[in-house]
C-alpha positions in Angstrom: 117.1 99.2 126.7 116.6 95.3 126.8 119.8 93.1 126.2 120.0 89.7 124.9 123.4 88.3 124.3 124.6 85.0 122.2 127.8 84.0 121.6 128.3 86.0 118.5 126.0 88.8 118.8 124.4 91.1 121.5 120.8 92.1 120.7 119.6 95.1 122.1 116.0 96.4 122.1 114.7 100.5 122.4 112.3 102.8 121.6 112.9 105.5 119.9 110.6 108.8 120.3 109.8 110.1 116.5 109.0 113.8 115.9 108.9 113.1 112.5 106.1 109.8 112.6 104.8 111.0 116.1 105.1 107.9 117.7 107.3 105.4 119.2 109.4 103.5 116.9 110.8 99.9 118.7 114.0 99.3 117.4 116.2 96.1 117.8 119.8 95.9 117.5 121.8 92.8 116.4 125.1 93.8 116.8 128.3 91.3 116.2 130.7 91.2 119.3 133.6 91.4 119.5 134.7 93.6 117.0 138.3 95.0 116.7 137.9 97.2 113.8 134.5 99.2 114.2 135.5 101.0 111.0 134.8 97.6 109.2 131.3 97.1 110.4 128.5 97.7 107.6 124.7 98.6 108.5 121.7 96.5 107.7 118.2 98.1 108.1 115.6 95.8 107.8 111.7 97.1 107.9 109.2 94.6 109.6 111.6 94.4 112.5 108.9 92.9 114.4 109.2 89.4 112.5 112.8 88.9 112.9 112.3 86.8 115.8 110.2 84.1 113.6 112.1 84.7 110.8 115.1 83.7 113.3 117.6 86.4 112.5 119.8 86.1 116.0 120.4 82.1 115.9 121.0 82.8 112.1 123.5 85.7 112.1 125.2 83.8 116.0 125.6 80.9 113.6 126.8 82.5 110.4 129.7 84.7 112.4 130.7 81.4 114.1 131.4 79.6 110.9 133.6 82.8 110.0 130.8 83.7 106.3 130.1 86.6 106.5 132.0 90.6 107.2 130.6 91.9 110.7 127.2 93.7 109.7 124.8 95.9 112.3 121.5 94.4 111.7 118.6 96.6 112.1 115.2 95.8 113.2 112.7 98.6 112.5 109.4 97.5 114.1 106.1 98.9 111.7 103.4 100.6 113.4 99.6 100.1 113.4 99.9 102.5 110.1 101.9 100.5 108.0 100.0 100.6 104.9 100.7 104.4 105.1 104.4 104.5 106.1 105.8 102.1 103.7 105.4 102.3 99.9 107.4 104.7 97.9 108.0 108.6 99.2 107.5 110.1 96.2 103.7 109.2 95.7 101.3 107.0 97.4 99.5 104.3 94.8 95.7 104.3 93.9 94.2 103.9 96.7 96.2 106.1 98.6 97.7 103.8 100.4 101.6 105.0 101.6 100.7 108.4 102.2 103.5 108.8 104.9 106.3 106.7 103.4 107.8 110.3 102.8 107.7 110.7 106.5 109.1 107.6 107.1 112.3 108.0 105.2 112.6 111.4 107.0 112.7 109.2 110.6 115.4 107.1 109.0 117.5 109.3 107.5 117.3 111.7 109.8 116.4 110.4 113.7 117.4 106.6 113.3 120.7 106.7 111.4 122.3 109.8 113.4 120.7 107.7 116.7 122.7 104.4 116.4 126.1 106.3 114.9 125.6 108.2 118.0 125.1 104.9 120.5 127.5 102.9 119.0 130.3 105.2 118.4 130.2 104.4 114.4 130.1 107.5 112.4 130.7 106.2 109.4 129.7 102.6 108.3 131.8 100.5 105.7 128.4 100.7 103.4 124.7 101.0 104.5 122.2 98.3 103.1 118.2 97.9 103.3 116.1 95.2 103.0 112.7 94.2 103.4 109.9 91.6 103.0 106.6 92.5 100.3 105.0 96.3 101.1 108.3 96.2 103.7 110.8 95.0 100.5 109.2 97.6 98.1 109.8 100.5 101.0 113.5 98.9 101.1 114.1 99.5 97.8 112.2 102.9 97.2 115.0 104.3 100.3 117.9 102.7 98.3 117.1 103.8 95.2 115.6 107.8 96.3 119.4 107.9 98.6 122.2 106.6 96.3 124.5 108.6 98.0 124.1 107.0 101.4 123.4 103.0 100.2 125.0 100.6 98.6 122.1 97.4 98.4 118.7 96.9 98.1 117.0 92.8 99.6 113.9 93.1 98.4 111.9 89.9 99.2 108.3 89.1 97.9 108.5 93.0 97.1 104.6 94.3 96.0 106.2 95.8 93.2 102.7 95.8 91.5 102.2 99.1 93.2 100.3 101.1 91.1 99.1 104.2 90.4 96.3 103.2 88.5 93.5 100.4 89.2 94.2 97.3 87.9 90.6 97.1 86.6 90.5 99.9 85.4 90.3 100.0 81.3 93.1 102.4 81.0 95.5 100.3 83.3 99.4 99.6 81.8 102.1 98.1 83.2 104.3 100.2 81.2 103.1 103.4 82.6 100.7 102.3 85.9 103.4 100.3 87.9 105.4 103.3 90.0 108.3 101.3 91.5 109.2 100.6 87.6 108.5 104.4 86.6 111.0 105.4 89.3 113.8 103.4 88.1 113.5 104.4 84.6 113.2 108.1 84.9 116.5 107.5 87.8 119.9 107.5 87.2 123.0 105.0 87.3 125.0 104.5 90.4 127.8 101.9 89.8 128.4 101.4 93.1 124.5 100.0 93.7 123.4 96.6 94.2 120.3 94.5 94.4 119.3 91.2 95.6 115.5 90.1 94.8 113.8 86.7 96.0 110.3 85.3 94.8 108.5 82.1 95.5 106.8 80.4 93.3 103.5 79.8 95.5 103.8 83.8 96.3 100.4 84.2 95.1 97.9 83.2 92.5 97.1 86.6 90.4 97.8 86.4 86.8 96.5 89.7 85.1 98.3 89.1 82.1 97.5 86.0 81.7 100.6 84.9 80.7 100.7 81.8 83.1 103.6 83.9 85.3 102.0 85.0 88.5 102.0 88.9 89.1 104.8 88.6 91.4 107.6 87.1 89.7 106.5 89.1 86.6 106.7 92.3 88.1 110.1 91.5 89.9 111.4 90.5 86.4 110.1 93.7 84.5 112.0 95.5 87.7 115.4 93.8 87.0 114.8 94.6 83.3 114.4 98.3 84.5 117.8 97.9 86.4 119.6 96.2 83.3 118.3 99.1 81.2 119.6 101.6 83.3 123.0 100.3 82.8 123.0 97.8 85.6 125.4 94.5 84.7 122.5 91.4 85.5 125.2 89.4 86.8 127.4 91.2 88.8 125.1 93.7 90.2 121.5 92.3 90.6 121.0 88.6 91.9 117.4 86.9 91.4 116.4 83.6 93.5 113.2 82.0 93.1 112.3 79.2 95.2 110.1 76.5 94.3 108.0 75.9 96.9 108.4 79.9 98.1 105.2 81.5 99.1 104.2 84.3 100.8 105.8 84.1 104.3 108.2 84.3 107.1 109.3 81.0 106.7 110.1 81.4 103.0 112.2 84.8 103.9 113.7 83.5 106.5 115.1 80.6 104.6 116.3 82.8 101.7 117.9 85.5 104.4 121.0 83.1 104.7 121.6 83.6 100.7 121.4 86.9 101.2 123.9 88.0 103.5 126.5 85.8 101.6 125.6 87.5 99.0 126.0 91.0 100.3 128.3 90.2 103.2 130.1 87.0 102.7 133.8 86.1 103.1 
C-alpha cells in the first residue's frame, strides 16, 4: 500500500484482487486525519478514481478541512479498467449498443468486495451515510448504484452524467425520449426514499448535440428531464436535488474539478 500524507489528509493507494470483475481494481484512499469520532466519518465513492489527481481532489479536500467547511468524509478513488464502457452504465440493462454489459458486475465488486474491504481496514463498520459520485458514463454509474441501493446511500454527484443512455438508437425512426432514455425509465418506475439526495452539474460547452432541436444541447436537456423524474417521484427540487450549470463548463476535468468544491458543501459542509 502507497502512503501520501498532507496536513489534513493521508492518501493511501491498493489494489484490490476482484473475484467478481476478475481483475485488479486500484483503489485510493483520502482519508481525513485526525479524527476523534470515527462514528462521524461519512463515505464518498467516486468512479474514475484515476483522474482525481488532475481533477486535484487531495490539495482540495487538505484545504477545505483546514478552513474547518466541511464534516470529515472518506473519499474514494475507484480506478476504471481497460473495460469501462462495459462496467459502468446502469446494472439493470446495457443500452443499444450493448455497451455496460458488466455494470451489474460492477455493483457486485462494490457492494460486496470494496465496501466490506475499507470497513474492515479502517475499523468503520458503519459510516454516518454513504454517498456516490461520478463524472459522464462514471456520473450515470454513480447514480444507477444510488438509486438500485436506497437502503445503503444517501447522495447521488452526478457530473456531465450521459444520461442520454438509451435503449434505442437515436436515429432510429421509432426513437423517444419518453420511453428510449433508461436512466429516466428507472426513476419513474422506482420508488421514494426521503432520505435521498442528488446533486447534478452541466456545462454549458458540454457538447454540441441538439436532437430536439430545441436550441438546449442534449446534455442539459436530459439532466433536466432527470430532475423532473425526481420531482415527480415526490422529490422537493429545492431541498433535495441541487442543479449548477456553469457557463463556460464543458466536458472536462477541469470543469469537475472546479464544481467538486460546490459539491462537498453541499453534501458535507459545516
Amino acid at each position: 500500500m502507497e502512503i501520501e500524507k498532507s496536513s489534513a489528509v493521508l492518501k493511501e493507494t491498493t489494489q484490490i484482487e476482484s473475484r467478481t470483475l476478475t481483475r485488479d481494481v486500484q483503489v485510493d484512499f483520502y482519508l481525513p486525519a485526525p479524527v476523534s469520532r470515527p462514528e462521524e466519518i461519512s463515505l464518498l465513492l467516486i468512479n474514475d478514481g484515476q483522474e482525481m489527481e488532475s481533477l486535484g481532489l487531495l490539495s482540495m479536500l487538505n484545504d477545505m478541512y483546514e478552513k474547518d467547511e466541511i464534516s470529515p468524509v472518506l473519499c474514494v478513488g475507484i480506478h476504471a479498467g481497460a473495460d469501462r464502457k462495459q462496467e459502468y452504465g446502469t446494472s439493470c440493462r446495457p443500452d443499444y449498443k450493448g455497451r455496460g454489459a458488466r455494470a451489474g458486475q460492477y455493483s457486485r465488486f462494490v457492494m460486496e468486495e470494496l465496501i466490506p474491504y475499507l470497513q474492515e481496514e479502517y475499523y468503520l463498520p458503519v459510516f454516518r451515510e454513504k454517498a456516490f459520485a461520478g463524472f459522464s458514463l462514471g456520473g450515470l454509474s454513480a447514480l444507477d448504484m444510488v438509486w438500485s441501493h436506497p437502503k445503503e446511500f444517501s447522495k447521488a454527484g452526478v457530473f456531465s452524467g450521459s444520461l442520454w443512455w438509451r435503449s434505442r438508437d437515436k436515429n432510429d425512426p421509432n426513437y423517444q425520449d419518453a420511453t428510449d432514455r433508461i436512466m429516466h425509465q428507472l426513476i419513474r418506475q422506482g420508488g421514494y426514499y426521503p432520505w435521498l439526495k442528488f446533486y447534478f452539474e452541466c456545462g454549458i460547452l458540454d457538447e454540441k448535440a441538439d436532437r430536439n432541436g430545441n436550441g438546449v444541447i442534449d446534455s442539459i436537456d436530459d439532466t433536466l428531464d432527470l430532475i423532473a423524474e425526481l420531482v415527480a417521484r415526490g422529490y422537493d427540487p429545492i431541498k433535495d436535488i441541487h442543479y449548477l450549470q456553469l457557463e463556460d463548463g464543458r466536458h472536462d476535468v477541469p470543469t469537475w474539478g472546479r464544481a467538486m468544491p460546490d459539491f462537498l458543501r453541499w453534501g458535507w459542509g459545516k
